[in-house]
C-alpha positions as CSV (number, residue, x, y, z in Angstrom):
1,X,16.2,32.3,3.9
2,X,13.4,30.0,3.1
3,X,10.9,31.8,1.2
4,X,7.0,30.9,2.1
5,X,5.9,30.6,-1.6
6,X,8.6,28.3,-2.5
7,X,8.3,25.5,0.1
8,X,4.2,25.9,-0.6
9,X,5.1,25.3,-4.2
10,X,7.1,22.3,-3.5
11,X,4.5,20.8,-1.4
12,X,2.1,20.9,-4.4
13,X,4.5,19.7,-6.5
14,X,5.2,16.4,-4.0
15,X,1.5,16.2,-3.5
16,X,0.9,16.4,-7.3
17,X,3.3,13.6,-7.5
18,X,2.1,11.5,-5.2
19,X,-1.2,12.0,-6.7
20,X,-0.3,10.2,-10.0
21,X,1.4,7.6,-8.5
22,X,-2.2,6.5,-6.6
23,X,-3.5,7.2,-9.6
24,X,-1.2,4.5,-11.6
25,X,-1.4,2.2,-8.7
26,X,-4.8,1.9,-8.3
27,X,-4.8,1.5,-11.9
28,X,-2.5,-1.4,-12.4
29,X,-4.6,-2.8,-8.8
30,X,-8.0,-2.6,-11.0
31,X,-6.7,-4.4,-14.5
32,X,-5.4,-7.1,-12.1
33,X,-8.4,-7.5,-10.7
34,X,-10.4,-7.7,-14.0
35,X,-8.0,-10.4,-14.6
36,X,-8.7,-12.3,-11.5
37,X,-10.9,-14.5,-9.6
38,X,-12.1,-15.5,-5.5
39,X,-9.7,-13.4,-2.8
40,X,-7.3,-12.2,-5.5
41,X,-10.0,-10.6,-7.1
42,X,-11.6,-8.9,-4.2
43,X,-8.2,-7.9,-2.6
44,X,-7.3,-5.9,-5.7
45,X,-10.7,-4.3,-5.6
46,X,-10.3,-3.3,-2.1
47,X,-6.7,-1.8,-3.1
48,X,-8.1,-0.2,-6.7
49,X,-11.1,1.6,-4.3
50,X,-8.9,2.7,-1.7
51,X,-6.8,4.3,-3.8
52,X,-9.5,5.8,-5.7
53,X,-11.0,7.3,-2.4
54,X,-7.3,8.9,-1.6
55,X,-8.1,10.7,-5.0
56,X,-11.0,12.1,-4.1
57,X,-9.8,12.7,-0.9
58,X,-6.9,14.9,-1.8
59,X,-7.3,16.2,-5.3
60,X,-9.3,19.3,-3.7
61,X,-6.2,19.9,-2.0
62,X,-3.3,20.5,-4.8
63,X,-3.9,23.7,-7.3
64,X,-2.6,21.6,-10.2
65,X,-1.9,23.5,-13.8
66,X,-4.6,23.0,-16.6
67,X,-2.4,20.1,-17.9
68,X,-1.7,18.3,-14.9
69,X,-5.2,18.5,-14.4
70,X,-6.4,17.1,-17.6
71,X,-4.1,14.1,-17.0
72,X,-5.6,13.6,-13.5
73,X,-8.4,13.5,-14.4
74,X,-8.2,11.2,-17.7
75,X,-6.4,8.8,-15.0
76,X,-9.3,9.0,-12.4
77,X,-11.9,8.9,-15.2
78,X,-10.5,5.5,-16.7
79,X,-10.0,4.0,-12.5
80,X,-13.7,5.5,-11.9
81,X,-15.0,3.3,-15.5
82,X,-12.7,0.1,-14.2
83,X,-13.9,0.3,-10.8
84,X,-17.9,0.0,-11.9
85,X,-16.7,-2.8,-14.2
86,X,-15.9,-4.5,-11.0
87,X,-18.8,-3.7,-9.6
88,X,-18.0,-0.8,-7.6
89,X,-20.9,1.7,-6.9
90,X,-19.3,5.5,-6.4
91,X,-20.0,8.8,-5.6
């Protein structure tokens, strides 16, 4: 029998996963674009904010732990300062 509390748990888990993974992403897409210039530049921007936006996005939706939290949001803090090195205005 599938128990209700499980599968939710797992879902959190996957999304908590996921999560990090646009967190590194958008990461990596932002320190390449402080290392670029003309359309390589501005494409890796464009990645860097979208991914940032997905954070925002979705981070409401997962019930992280106090640690996973913290992590988060060291990860979101550093694309946020990155991001407004670019140039980036956000919310």
């Amino acid at each position: 029998m599938n128990d209700p509390s499980s599968a939710k748990a797992r879902v959190n888990e996957v999304s908590l996963n996921f999560l990090f993974t646009e967190a590194e992403t958008a990461e990596l897409f932002a320190d390449i674009a402080l290392q670029s210039e003309g359309e390589r530049a501005v494409r890796n921007i464009q990645n860097a904010r979208r991914g940032y936006e997905v954070l925002m996005r979705y981070l409401a939706l997962v019930q992280p732990t106090q640690d996973e939290y913290g992590m988060l949001a060291r990860k979101i803090d550093s694309l946020r300062s990155k991001l407004q090195e670019l140039g980036q205005t956000l919310p």
